[in-house]
N, C-alpha and C positions, 0 to 999 in steps of 0.2 A: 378454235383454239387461239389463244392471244398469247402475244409474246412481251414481254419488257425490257426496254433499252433502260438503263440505271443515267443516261443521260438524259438532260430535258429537252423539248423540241425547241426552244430558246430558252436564255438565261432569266433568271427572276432574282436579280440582287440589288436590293435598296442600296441607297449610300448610307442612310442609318435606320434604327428603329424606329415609328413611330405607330404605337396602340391606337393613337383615334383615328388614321387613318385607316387601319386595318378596321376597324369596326365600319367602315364607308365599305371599305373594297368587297365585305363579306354578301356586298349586292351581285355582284356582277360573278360568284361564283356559287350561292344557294339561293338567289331570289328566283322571281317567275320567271326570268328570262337569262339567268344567267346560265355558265356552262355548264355545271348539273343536270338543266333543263335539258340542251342542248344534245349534251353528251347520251342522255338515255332517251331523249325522243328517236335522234338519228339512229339508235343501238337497237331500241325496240321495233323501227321503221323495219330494221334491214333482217332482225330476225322472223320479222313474220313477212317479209317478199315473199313472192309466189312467183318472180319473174325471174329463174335463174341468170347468171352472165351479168353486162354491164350495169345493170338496173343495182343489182341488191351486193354486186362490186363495189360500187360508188358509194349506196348508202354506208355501206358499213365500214370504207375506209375513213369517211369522214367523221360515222360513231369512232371510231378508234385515233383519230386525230383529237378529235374532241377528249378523250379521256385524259391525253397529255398536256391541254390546257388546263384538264381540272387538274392535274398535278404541278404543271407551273405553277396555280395561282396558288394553292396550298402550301408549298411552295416559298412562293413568295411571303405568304399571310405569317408564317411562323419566323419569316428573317423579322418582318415588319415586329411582331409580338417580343421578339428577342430582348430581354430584361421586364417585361413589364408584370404585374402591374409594380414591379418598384419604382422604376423611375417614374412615369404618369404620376403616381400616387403620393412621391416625397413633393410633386411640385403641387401637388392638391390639397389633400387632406391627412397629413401623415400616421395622424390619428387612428384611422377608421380607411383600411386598403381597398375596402368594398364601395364606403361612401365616394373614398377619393375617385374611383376610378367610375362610378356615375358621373358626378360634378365632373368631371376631366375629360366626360366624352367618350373612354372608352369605355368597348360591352365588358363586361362585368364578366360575362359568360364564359369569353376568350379565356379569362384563368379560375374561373370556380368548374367550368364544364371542362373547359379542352386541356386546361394545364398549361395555359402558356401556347397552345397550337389553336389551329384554324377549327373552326367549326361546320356543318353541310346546313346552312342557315343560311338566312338574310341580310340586310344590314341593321333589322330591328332584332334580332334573335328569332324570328317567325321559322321552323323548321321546314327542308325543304320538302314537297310535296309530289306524289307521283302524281296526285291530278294536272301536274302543271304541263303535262308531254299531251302530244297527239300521237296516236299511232291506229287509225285507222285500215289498211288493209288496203285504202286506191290511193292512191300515186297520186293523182294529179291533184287531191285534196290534201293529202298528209306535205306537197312538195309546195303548196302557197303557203300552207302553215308556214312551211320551215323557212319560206323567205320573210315571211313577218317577223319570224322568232330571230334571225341573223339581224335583223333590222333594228328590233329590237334591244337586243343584245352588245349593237355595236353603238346604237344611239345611249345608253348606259356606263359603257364602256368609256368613251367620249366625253359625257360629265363626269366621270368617277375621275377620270386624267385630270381635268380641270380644279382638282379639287387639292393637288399635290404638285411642291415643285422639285420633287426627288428625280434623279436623272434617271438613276437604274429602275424606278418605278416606270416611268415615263415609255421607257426605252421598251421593256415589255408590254406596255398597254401598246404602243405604237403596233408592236409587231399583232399584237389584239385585233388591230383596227384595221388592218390589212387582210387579214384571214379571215373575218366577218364581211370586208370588202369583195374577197373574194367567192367567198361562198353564198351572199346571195347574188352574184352572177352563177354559180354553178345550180342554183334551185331552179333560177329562172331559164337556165340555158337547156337544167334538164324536162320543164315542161316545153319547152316547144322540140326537145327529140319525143315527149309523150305523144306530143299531134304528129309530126313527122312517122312513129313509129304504128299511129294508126288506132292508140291507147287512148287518146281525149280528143274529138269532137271538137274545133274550134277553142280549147284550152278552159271549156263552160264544162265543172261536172254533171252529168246528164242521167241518169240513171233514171230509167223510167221516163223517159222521155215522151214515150207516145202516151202515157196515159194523161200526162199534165192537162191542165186545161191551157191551150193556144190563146187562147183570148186575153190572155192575163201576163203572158209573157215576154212582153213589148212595150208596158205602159209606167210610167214613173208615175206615182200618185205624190202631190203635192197636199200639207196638210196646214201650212204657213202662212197666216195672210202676210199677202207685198211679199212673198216669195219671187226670191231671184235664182233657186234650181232648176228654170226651167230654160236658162238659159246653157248651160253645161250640156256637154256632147253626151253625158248620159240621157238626156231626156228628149233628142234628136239626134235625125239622120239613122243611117242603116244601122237594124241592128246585126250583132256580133253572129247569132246561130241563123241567121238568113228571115225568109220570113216580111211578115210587114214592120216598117221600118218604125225606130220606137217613138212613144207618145207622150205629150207631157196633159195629164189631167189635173188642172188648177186646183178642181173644188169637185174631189172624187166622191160618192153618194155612196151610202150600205148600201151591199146587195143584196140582201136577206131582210124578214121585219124578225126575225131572232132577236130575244131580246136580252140573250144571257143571262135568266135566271137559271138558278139552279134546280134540280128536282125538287119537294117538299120531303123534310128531315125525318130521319127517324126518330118516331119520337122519344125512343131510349137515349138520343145525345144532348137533347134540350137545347136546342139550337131555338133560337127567334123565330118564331114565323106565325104570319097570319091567319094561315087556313084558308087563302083563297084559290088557291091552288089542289083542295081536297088533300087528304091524310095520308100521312110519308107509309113510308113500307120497312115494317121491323124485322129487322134484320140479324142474326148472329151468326158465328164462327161457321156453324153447320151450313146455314144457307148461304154464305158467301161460298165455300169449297162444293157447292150443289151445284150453283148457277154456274161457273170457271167451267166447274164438267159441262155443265150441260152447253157453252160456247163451244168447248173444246170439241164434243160429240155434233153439233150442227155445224164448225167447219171441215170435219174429217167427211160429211155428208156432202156436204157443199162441193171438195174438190172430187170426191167419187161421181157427182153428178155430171 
């Protein structure tokens, strides 16, 4: 259950309007990394925890912190839009309110789509996308995500500031710039309670770990000539999950003579091919949903054996 405070969690008031800048800002609350992102990664994170108590506490205070960003900056986006595209438009092309506000830099969209309000866009109009979350299910993967994404986000956030000398803009990016300051301390401080708590292995996700092949897990391949990666503490000294300590290999060799071609085609697709390879295998709707079974029925064998 969520609740709403009708106040904001800081203030969002420009000292005046200005449309081409709201057309910048609309990064930092519908692009890949902006609060949208943020707000429903961390939302979707904490709805699907499996770890009751502090774990899916934390995520989900901070989805719901997040949502009050996205309503400052919306927020804000609609003081920013306030009169336009009149004014923008009388100093452009007064003619033609669609042209001027191309020419003039602001999105066009702000008042043919939103009416003068904010839009869950980009800053090129690019709508926002639920591929742009992670919400994976482990913790220790979905929690480096989310210090990328605060990283992101506040490295954003930071040129967007730069882009404006409005005080009341400024004054809430600031307070922006802090809570991304702080929050990826709080991703990073919650992976090492994950190894603390017994959850991640050295802070390395592992899964399957003993089937891996070890031989392989140690070794930096270099593929550069006059590569200088092999001087980086990645490509020496102990490695992180114990073990032999890591290696740097200049001038790494196949390990297979595979040569990546592919099967020979059927020949109902009329693909290129030479025939040295002997005659592709035809195929239809029927024989694709045979063969699926017939996998299906030799792994149901396979684990009964």
């Amino acid at each position: 259950m969520f609740r709403h405070d009708r106040y904001l969690q800081f203030q969002a008031k420009p000292e005046k309007p200005d449309a081409l800048f709201a057309a910048k800002l609309q990064e930092i609350l519908g692009g890949q990394f902006g609060e949208m992102t943020v707000m429903m990664q961390y939302l979707w994170q904490g709805w699907t925890c499996r770890v009751p108590g502090k774990y899916k506490d934390m995520i989900m205070d901070i989805g719901t912190e997040e949502i009050g960003h996205v309503e400052m900056l919306t927020t804000m986006l609609a003081r920013l839009l306030e009169g336009a595209p009149a004014e923008t438009t009388e100093k452009a092309v007064a003619a033609n309110p669609v042209l001027a506000a191309v020419i003039g830099g602001m999105n066009p969209q702000h008042a043919i789509v939103g009416g003068g309000g904010p839009l869950p866009r980009d800053s090129q109009g690019v709508p926002w996308n639920a591929g742009y979350i992670v919400a994976s299910g482990n913790l220790l993967a979905d929690f480096r995500s989310n210090v990328a994404a605060e990283a992101q986000s506040r490295l954003q956030t930071s040129r967007v500031m730069n882009m404006t000398d409005d005080p009341g803009v400024k004054e809430m990016l600031r307070f922006n710039l802090a809570r991304d300051t702080y929050h990826q301390q709080q991703w990073l401080l919650g992976i090492e309670q994950l190894i603390a708590d017994g959850y991640a292995d050295h802070g390395i996700e592992n899964s399957n770990f003993d089937e891996e092949n070890k031989d392989h897990n140690h070794t930096f391949w270099s593929f550069g000539t006059d590569s200088q990666a092999g001087e980086g503490r990645w490509a020496q000294g102990p490695s992180l999950i114990g073990g032999p300590d890591l290696t740097y290999l200049p001038q790494p060799v196949p390990l297979t003579d595979d040569t990546a071609l592919p099967p020979p085609p059927d020949p109902k697709l009329y693909a290129t091919y030479d025939g040295s390879r002997g005659p592709g295998k035809t195929g239809d709707a029927a024989g694709a949903h045979a063969q699926g079974m017939s996998n299906v029925v030799k792994k149901v064998k396979d684990a009964l054996d």
